[in-house]
C-alpha positions in Angstrom: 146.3 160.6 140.3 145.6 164.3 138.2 142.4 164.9 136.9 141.0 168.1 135.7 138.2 169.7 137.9 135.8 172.6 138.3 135.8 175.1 140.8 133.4 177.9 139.7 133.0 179.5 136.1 136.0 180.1 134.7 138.2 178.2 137.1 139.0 175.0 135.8 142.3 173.0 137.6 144.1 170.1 137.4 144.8 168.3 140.9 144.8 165.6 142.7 142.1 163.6 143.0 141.3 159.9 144.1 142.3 156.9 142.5 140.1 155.4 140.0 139.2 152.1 141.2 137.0 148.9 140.3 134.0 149.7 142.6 131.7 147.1 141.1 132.4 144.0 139.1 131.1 145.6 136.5 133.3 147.9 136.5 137.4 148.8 134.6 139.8 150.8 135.3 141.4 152.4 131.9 144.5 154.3 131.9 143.8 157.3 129.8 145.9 157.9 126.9 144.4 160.8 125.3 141.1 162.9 126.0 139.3 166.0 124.2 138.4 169.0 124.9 134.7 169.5 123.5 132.9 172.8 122.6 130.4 172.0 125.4 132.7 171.6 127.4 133.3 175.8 127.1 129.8 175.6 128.4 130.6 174.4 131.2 133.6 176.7 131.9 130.8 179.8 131.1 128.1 178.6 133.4 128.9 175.0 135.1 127.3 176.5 138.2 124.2 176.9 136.1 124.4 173.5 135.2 125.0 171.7 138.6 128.5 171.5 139.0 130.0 171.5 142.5 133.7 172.6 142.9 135.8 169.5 142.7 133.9 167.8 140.0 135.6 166.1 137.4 135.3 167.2 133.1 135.9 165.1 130.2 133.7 162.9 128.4 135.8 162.3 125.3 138.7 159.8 125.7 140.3 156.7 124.5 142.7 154.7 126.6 144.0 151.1 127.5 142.4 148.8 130.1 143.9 148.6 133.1 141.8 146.2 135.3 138.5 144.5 134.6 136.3 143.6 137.2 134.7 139.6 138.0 132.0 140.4 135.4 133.6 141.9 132.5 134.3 138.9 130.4 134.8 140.6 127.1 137.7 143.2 127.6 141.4 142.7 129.3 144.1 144.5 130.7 145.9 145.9 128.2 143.1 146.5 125.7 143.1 149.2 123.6 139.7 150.9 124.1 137.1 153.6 122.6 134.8 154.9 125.7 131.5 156.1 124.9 130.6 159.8 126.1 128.1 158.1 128.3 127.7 154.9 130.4 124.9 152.6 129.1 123.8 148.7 129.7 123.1 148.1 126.5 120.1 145.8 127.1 117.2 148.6 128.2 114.8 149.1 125.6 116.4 152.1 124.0 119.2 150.4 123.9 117.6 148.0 121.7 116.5 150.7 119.6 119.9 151.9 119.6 119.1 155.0 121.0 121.6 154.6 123.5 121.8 157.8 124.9 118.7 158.1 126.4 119.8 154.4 128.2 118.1 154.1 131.4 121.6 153.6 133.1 122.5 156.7 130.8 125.1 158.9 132.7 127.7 161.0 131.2 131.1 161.4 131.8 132.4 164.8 133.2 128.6 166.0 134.1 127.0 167.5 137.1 126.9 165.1 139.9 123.1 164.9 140.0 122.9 163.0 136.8 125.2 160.6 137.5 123.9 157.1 138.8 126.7 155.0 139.5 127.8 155.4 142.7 130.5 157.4 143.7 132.2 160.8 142.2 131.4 161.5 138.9 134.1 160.2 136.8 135.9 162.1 134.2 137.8 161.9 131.0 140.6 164.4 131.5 142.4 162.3 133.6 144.8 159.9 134.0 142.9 156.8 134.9 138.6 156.9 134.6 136.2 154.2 136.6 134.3 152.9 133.4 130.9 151.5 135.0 129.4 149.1 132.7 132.5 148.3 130.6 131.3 145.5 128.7 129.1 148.1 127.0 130.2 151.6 127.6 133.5 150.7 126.2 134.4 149.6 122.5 137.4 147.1 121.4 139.7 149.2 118.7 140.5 146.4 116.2 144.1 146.3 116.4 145.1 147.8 112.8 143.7 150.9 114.3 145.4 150.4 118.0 148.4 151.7 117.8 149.5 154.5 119.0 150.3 156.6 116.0 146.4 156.6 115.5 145.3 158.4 118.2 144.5 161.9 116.8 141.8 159.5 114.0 140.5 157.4 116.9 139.4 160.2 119.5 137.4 162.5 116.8 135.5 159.0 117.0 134.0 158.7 120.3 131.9 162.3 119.9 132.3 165.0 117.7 132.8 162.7 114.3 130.1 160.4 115.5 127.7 163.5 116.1 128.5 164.4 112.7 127.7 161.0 111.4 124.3 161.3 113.5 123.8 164.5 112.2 123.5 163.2 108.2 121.9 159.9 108.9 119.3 161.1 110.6 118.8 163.8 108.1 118.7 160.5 105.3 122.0 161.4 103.9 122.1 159.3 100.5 125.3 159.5 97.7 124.5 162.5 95.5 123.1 164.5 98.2 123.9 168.4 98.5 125.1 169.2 102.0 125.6 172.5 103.8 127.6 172.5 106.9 126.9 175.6 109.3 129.5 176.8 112.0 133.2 175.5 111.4 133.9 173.9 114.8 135.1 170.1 115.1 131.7 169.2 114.6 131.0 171.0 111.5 134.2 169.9 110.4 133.4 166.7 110.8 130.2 166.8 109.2 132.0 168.3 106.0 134.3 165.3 106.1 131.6 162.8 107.1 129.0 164.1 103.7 132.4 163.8 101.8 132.7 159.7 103.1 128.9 159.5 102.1 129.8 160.7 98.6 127.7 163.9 99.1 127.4 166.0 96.0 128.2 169.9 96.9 129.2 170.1 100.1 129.4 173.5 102.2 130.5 174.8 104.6 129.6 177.9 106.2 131.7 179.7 109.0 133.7 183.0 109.8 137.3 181.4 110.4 139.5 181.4 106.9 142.3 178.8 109.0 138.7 176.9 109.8 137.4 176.4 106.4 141.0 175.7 105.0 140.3 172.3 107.4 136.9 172.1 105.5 138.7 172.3 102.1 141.2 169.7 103.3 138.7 167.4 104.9 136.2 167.7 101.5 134.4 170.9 101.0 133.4 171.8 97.3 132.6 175.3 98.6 132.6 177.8 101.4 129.9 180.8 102.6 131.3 183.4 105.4 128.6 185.9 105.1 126.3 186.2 107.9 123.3 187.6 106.1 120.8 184.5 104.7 119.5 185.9 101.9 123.2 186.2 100.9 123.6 182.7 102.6 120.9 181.4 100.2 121.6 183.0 97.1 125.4 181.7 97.2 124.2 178.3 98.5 121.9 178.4 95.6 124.6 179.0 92.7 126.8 176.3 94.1 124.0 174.1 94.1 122.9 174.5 90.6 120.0 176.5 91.8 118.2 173.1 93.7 120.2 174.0 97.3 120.7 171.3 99.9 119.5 168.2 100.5 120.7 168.2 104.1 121.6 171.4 106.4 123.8 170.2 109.4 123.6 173.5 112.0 126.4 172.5 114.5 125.6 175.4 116.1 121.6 175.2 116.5 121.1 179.0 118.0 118.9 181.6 116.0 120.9 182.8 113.3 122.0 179.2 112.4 118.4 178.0 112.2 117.8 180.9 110.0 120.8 180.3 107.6 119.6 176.3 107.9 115.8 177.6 106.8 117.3 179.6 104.1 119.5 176.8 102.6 117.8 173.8 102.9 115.7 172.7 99.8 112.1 171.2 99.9 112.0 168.0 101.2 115.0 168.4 102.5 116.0 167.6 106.7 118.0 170.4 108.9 119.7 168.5 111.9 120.3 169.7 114.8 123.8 169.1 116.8 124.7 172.1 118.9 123.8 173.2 121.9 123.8 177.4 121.7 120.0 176.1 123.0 122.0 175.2 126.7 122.8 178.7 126.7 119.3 180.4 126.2 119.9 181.2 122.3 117.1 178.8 121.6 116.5 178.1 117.7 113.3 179.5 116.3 112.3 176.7 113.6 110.2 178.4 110.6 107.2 176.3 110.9 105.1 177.8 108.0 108.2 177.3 106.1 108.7 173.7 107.3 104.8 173.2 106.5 104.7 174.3 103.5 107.9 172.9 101.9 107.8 169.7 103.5 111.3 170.4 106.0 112.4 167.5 108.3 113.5 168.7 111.7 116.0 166.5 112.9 119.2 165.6 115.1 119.3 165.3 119.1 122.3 163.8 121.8 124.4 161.1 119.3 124.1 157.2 120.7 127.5 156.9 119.8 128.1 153.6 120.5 125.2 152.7 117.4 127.8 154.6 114.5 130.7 152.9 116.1 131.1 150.0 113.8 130.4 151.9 110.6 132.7 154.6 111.6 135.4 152.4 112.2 135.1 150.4 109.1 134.9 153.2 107.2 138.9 154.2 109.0 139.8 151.1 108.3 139.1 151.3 105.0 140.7 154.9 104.2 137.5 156.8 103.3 137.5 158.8 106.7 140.4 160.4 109.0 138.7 163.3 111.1 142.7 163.6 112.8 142.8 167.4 111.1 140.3 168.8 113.6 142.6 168.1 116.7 145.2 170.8 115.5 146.0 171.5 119.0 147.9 168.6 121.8 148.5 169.3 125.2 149.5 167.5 128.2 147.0 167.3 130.7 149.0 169.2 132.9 147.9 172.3 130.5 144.5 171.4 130.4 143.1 175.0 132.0 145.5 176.5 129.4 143.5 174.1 126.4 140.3 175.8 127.5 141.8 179.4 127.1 142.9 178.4 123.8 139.5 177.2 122.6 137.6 179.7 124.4 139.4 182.6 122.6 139.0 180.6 119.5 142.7 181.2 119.2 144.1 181.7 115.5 145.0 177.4 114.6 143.4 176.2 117.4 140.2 174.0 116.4 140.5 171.1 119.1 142.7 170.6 121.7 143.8 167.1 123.2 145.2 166.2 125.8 147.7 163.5 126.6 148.7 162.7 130.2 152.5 161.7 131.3 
């Protein structure tokens, strides 16, 4: 089968590479109908070697597919299931699983990682491909109830499995409530998706703040009251401020979580508010300097982490199901996997259009 692999910074291929088969009872095998490209996955591309990664290992932790085979133990999924997959294998029955903190599961591996992380026996397994291994099925993968199975929903069901559930993490960690003021920083999928996630929360003034005009026309479209693209925060914080009827926001998201996001997030973010923290500029050395006398004396939540998808998963796809939520406008770019190397480019150059790229194999 063709899978995409690493073989250095900046050398990503697809190839061949072995079948995915049941290795454990526990086990399926889905058939992969269409995976993401995620912005950490350009950190990978930059400095993978950093990072762990050996040449032939296999990327892609986002994708949703139908089930191929089961194995002796999965009693609650069947061939020809149409399935969600979690970014990361879990048991579902560890304490933090119980505490729905699922990604810090003690059987917690991710998909499309560095080999050392991964604990369940052989090659790492990864999303951009045509079939994956799913370890743990019964809990690492999710049923899509069948209004939402078909086919023609794909580009609402994959935002689902990471970059709109990050979002969702993002605002209910930071106690999103209706009426809320939300500001949005960076204008990637994620910020995207916390812009359309505030607007299914029934957030008040929601902004977004970003340098891309084709971006933030996605952030008007997906519910943005207002947008910011200057890069100084007293300018940030005096625009935030008149959108905001002077009181600013409830809720900062920083997609981005590097310096000069944490200091647009300080500069925005009201007292008593909560700034959460999604992105991972931190992986890359740009490590966020939080304002502690400013979160002392103004009472500032500091919030965010890894999403445990698999704990927004019902809420997220009820609130599909009932029209209030279609993140499909962030994937503005499909590929076959063939073309995978060619996504990366895209997203790497930020290419004019290109947001997200997915990919679909033959």
């Amino acid at each position: 089968m063709r899978g995409l692999t690493f073989h250095g910074d900046q050398d990503v291929r697809v190839e061949d590479v072995p079948d995915a088969q049941i290795q454990k009872p526990t086990d399926a095998v889905v058939k992969v109908t269409m995976a993401g490209i995620c912005g950490s996955d350009l950190h990978i591309l930059n400095a993978g070697s950093a990072f762990g990664f050996e040449p032939g290992s296999r990327l892609g932790h986002e994708f949703i597919g139908t089930v191929e085979e089961v194995g002796a133990e999965v009693t609650n999924l069947r061939p020809g299931d149409r399935v969600l997959a979690s970014c990361s294998v879990l048991d579902g029955s560890c304490p933090m699983c119980h505490e729905h903190l699922h990604s810090s599961c003690n059987s917690w591996s991710l998909f499309g990682w560095a080999p050392r992380t991964w604990q369940h026996d052989g090659s790492v397994q990864g999303g951009q491909s045509e079939y994956v291994r799913v370890p743990l099925a019964s809990t690492t993968l999710i049923p899509m109830p069948d209004e939402l199975s078909g086919m023609d929903r794909q580009k609402t069901m994959l935002p689902l499995v990471d970059v709109m559930s990050t979002a969702w993490h993002g605002l209910r960690t930071a106690g999103m409530t209706p009426g809320y003021n939300v500001v949005v920083i960076g204008d990637g999928a994620v910020g995207l998706c916390g812009v359309h996630g505030a607007k299914a929360m029934d957030g008040a003034h929601i902004i977004a703040l970003g340098h891309h005009e084709d971006r933030l026309e996605v952030a008007r479209q997906l519910g943005a009251t207002g947008v910011v693209t200057t890069r100084e925060p007293e300018e940030i914080r005096e625009q935030v401020l008149e959108m905001t009827d002077g009181e600013g926001a409830h809720v900062v998201i920083d997609s981005i979580s590097g310096k000069s996001s944490m200091a647009a997030a300080h500069a925005t973010v009201r007292a008593g508010g909560a700034i959460s923290c999604l992105g991972m500029d931190h992986f890359m050395q740009n490590v966020p300097e939080i304002n502690w006398f400013d979160q002392f004396l103004r009472n500032i939540t500091i919030t965010g982490g890894l999403v445990p998808g698999p704990k927004y998963f019902p809420e997220l796809l009820d609130a599909v199901a009932s029209g209030r939520l279609d993140p499909a406008p962030v994937l503005t770019t499909e590929l076959s996997l063939e073309d995978a190397a060619d996504g990366y480019r895209k997203m790497q150059s930020r290419e004019e259009g290109v947001i997200k790229v997915c990919l679909t194999p033959a």
